[in-house]
C-alpha positions as CSV (number, residue, x, y, z in Angstrom):
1,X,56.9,110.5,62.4
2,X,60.0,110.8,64.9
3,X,63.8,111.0,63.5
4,X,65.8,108.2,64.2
5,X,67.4,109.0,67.5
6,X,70.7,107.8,66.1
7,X,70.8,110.2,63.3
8,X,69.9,113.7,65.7
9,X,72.9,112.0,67.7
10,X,75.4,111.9,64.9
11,X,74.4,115.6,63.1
12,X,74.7,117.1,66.8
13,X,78.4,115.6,67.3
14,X,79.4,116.6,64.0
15,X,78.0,119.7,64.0
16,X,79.7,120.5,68.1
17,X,83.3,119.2,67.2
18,X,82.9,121.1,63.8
19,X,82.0,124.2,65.2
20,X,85.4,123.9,68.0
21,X,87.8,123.2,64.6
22,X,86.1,126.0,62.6
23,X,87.2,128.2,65.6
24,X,91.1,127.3,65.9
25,X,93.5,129.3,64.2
26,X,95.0,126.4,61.9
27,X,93.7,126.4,58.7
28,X,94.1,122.6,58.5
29,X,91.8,122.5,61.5
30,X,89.3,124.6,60.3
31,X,89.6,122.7,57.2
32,X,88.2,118.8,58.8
33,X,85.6,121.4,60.8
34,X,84.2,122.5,57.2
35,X,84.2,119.3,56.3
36,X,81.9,118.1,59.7
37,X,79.8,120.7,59.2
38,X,79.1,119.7,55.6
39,X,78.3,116.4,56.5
40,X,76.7,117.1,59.3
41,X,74.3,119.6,57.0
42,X,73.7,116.4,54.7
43,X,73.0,114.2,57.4
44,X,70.6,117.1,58.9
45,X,68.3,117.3,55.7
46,X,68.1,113.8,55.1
47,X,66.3,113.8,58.3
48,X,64.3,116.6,57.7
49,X,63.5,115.1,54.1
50,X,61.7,112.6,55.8
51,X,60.7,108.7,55.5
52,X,62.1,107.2,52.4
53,X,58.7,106.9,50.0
54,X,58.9,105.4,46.4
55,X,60.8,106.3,43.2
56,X,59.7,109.8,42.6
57,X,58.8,109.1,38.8
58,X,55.2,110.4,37.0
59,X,53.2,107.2,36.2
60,X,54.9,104.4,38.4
61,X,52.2,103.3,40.8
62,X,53.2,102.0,44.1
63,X,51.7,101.1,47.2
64,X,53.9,104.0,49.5
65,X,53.6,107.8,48.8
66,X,56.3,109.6,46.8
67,X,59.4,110.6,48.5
68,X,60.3,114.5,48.1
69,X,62.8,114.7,45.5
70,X,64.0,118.0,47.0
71,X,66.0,117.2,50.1
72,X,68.0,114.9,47.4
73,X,68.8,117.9,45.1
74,X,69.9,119.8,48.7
75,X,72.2,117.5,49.9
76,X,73.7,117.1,46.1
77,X,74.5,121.1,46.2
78,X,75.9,120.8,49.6
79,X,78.6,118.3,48.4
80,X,79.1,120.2,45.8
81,X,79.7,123.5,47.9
82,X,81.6,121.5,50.8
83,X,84.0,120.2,47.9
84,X,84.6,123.9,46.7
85,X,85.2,125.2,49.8
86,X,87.3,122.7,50.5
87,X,89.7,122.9,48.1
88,X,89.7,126.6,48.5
89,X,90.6,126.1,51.9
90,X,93.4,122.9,51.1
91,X,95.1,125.8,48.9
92,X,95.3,128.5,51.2
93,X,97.0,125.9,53.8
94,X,99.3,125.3,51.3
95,X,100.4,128.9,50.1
96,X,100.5,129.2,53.7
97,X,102.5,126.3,54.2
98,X,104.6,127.5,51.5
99,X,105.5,130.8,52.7
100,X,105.6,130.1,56.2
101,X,106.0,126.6,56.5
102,X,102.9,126.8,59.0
103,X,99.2,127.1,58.5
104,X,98.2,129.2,61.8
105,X,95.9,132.4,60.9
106,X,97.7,135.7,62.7
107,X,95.9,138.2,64.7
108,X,95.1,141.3,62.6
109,X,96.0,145.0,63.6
110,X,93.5,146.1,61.5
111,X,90.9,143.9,63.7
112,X,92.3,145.2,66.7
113,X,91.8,148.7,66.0
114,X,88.3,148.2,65.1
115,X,87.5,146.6,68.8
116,X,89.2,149.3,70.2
117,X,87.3,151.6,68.3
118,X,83.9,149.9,69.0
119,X,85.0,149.9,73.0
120,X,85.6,153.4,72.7
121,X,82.2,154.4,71.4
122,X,80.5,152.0,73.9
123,X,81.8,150.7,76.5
124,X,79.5,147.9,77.8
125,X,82.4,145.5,78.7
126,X,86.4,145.3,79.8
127,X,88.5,143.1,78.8
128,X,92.5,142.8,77.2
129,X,90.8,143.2,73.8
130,X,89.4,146.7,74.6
131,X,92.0,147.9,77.1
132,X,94.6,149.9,76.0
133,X,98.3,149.3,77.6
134,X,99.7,152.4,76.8
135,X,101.0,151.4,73.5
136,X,99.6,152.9,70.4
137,X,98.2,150.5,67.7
138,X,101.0,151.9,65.1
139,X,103.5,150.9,67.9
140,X,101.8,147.6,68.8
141,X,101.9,147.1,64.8
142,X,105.7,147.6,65.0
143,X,106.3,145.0,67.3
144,X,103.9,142.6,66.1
145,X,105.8,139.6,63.9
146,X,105.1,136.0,63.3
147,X,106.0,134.3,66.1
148,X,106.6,131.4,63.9
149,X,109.3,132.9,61.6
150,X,111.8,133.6,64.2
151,X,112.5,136.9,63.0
152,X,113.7,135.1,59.6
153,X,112.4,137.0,56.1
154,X,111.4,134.7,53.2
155,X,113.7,136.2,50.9
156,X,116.7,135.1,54.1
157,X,115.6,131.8,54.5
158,X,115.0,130.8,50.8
159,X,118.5,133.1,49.4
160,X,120.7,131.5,47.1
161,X,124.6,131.1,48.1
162,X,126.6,134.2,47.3
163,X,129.1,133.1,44.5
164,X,132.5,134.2,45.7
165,X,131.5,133.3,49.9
166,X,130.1,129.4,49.2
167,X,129.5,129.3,53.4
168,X,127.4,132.4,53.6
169,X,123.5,133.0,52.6
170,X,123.3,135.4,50.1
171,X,120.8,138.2,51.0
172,X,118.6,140.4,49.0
173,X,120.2,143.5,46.9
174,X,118.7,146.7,47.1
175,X,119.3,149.4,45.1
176,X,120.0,152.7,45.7
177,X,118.3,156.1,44.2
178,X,121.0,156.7,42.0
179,X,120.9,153.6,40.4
180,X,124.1,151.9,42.3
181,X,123.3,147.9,43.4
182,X,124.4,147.8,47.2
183,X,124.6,145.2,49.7
């Protein structure tokens, strides 16, 4: 029995333009590639289930051999796991959206330390990831900042109007050690 050529088609396009979202840094993106994959996962045991067969029920006779009951109960747990992922992925887009009114996941300095780290103990390639430019990772950590805030804090951008100066944002109060509220 051959696959319907259709089918092998349609699982490897969703599972190739899947695989490009799951790798962009918006989360909405990788979001839709999840949801490719997942259907493109269904779509792939379906075909590996088989021809459809008869009913798989004890004591029915038919004229065509069973069908396996199994690649059913796989594709059922795979919606089930896409769907959780999903909306595990639909609210970290939101918080995100929320706190930075964009969805874009950062770089890490924690993750660049490590490739540094790993370059240093083998060094079996170059490139700008394992090159050092003469700036320390504490100093490159300094300097790094969303480069979709604009150099605004949450607290700046969500302040409420100080009373007595209607015009101005009001920014956060910090206390001092002995107890005094500054500005």
């Amino acid at each position: 029995m051959s696959p319907n050529i259709v089918f092998v088609v349609t699982i490897a396009a969703l599972f190739t333009v899947g695989t490009y979202l799951v790798l962009e840094r918006s989360l909405t993106r990788i979001l839709l590639g999840i949801v490719l994959l997942g259907n493109g996962t269904n779509l792939l045991i379906l075909v590996a289930g088989g021809a459809a067969g008869a009913p798989p029920l004890i004591g029915v006779q038919s004229d065509r051999p069973m069908s396996d009951p199994l690649p059913q109960a796989l594709i059922l747990t795979a919606i089930v796991i896409t769907l959780g992922l999903t909306a595990f992925l639909l609210a970290m887009a939101y918080r995100s959206w929320q706190l930075h009114r964009h969805d874009e996941v950062q770089d890490d300095v924690e993750d660049r330390r490590i490739v540094r780290l790993a370059a240093i103990d083998e060094r079996a390639f170059e490139d700008d990831d394992t090159e050092s430019g003469g700036e320390t990772l504490d100093e490159e950590a300094a300097t790094t900042r969303d480069e979709m805030d604009e150099g605004l804090a949450f607290e700046d951008v969500h302040a409420e109007p100080v009373p007595d100066d209607p015009g101005r944002a009001a920014r956060p109060s910090t206390t001092t050690t002995d107890g005094e509220e500054g500005r």
